[in-house]
N, C-alpha and C positions, 0 to 999 in steps of 0.2 A: 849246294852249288851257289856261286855268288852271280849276283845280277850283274852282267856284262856291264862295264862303265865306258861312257861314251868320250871318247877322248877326244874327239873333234868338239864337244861344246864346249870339255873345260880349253879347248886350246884358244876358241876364239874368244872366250871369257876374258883369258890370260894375256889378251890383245898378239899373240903369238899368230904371223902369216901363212894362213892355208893355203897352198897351190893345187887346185884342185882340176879335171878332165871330167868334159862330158859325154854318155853315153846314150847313146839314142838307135842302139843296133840292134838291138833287140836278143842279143843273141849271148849266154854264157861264156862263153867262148871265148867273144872279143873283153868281156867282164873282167874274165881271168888276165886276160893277157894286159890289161889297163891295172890293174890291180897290183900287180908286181911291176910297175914299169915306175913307183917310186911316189905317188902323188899321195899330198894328205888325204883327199877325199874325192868322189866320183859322185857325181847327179845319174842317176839312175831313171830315165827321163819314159812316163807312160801317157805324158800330155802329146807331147808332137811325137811321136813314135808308136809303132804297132807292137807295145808290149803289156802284155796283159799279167797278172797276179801271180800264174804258174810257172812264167818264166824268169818272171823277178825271183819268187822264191831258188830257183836255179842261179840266179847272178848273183844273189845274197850269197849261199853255198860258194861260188868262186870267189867270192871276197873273204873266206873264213882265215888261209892263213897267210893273208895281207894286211898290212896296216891301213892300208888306205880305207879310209871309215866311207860304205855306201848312203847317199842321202838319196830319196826318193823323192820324185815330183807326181804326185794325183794326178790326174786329167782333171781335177777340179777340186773345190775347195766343200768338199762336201762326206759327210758322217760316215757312211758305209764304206768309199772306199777307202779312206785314213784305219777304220776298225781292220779292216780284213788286211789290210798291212802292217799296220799294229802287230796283229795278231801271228803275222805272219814272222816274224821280230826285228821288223825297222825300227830302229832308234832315231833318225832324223829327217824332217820333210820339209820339201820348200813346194810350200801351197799357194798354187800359181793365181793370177789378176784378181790381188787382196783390192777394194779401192774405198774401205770406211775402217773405223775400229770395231763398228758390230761384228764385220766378215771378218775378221782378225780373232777376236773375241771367240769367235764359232769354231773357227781352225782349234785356238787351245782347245777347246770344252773338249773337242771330239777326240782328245789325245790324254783326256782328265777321267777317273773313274772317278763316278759318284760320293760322297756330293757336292765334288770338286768341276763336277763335267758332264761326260752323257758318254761317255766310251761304256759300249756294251761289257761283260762279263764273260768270257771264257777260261776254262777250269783247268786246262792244260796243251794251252798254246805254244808253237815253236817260241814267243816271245818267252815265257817262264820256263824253258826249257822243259817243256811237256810235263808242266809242273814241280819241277827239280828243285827251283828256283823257290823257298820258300815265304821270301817278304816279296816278293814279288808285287804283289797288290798295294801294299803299299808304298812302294816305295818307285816304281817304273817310273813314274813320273821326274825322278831326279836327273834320270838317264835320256830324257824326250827332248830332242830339239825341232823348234820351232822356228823355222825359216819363214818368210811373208812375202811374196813376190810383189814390186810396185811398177806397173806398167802402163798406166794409163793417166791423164791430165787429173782426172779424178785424186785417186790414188797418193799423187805426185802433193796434190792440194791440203790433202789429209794428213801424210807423213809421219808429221808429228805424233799428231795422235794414234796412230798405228801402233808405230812405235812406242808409246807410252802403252798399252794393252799388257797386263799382267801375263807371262808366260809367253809372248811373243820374244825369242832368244837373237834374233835378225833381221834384218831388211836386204833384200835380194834385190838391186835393178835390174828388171827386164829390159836390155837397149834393143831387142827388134820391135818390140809392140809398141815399145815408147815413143820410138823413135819415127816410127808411123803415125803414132797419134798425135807427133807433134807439127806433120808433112813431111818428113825425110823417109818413106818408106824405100827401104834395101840402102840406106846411106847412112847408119850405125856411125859412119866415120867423119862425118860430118862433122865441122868444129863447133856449131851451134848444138850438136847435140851431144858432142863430146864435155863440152863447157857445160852444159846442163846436168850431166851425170855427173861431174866432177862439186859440183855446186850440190846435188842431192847427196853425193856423200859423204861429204862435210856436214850437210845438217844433220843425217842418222848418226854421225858419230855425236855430235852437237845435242843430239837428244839422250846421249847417254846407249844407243843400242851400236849392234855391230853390222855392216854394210857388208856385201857381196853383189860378184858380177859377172857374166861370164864374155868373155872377148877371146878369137882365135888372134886379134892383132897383138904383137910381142909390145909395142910402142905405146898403146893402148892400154895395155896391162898394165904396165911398169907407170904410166900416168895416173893410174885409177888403185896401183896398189901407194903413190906417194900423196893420191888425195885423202888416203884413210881407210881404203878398202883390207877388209881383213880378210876373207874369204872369196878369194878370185880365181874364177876357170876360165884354163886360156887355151882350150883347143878341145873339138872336139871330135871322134872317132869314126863321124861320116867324113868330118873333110882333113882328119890327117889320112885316111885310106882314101878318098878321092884324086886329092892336090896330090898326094905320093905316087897315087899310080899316073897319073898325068905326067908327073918330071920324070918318072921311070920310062916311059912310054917316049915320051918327047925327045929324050936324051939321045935314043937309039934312032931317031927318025933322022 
């Protein structure tokens, strides 16, 4: 068996526009039904969201005969839960409030087998198709994408150097955490905060790596996908099911 090839890394390699939808419902279900509705890729989100390991592996499962490639987001930037997702067989993660190149740095290792990294060893994981997979070991790494969330003043400061971090494959802007830390807390749409994303991601491209973002605004996107943005998510599945049932609702009133 061949080792699944991750077609969302070579796409945004290829400088090729991902349009991507975020899920935060926790639920397979809705996985599925995103999944087929046509997007390159889906954020798979267990940071702000009540979804734990055993339900992901369920959403992975509805993403199997879809294109749309799932990328997972940690609840943090840390070794254990990257392995047991890993293992679980995610191919891409955006590991959320990166704000140096050491925490950058740590993200790859934890996605690197020895002695390239510190990713534990498992002998026949859903990742190598329960061993099926026989270069597996060596080679998973070609197939790993590395997304880096930048959200904070810190973070923002660093950039550069982030970015430069061997096996960091992205730079993600977080605009609600940023956009807080920079006083605009719930005003994402802000022109001074608009202009400041639009400015970070000219210099991720400027550094040579590839920018992402996510915005429900259509105006917003189509601004942040002509500043450079490769990878952009422009709605996501709590508030296309909120906002819908609200005009559905209102309609009739």
């Amino acid at each position: 068996m061949e080792l699944p090839v991750n077609h969302f890394k070579r796409s945004i390699y290829a400088g090729e526009q991902q349009i991507g939808i975020w899920s935060s419902l926790a639920s397979h279900i809705t996985v599925e039904i995103l999944a087929g509705s046509g997007f390159d890729w889906m954020l798979i989100d267990t940071e702000h969201s009540p979804n734990e390991l055993p339900m992901v592996v369920h959403q992975l499962h509805a993403c199997m005969e879809h294109r749309t490639h799932p990328v997972v987001r940690p609840a943090e930037n840390d070794q254990v839960l990257v392995k047991r997702f890993l293992d679980a067989g995610v191919q891409s993660f955006l590991i959320p409030m990166v704000e140096t190149p050491e925490q950058a740095a740590a993200a790859v290792s934890y996605t690197r087998y020895p002695p390239h990294g510190t990713r534990g060893f498992a002998a026949a994981s859903r990742a190598s198709r329960y061993g099926r997979v026989k270069d597996y070991y060596s080679r998973a790494h070609e197939e790993i994408c590395v997304l880096v969330q930048i959200e904070s003043e810190l973070g923002v400061k660093n950039l550069e150097a982030i970015a430069a971090v061997p096996g960091v494959d992205g730079v993600f802007v977080g605009p609600g955490d940023l956009s807080a830390a920079i006083g605009f807390l719930g005003d994402q749409g802000n022109e001074k905060v608009v202009t400041l994303i639009e400015g970070l991601i000219g210099r991720i491209a400027k550094s040579g790596s590839r920018a992402g973002i996510l915005t429900g605004d259509k105006n917003l996107a189509r601004r942040y996908i002509d500043s450079g943005c490769i990878y952009t998510a422009v709605g996501a599945d709590s508030g296309i099911l909120a906002r819908g049932a609200e005009a559905l609702a209102q309609h009739f009133r």
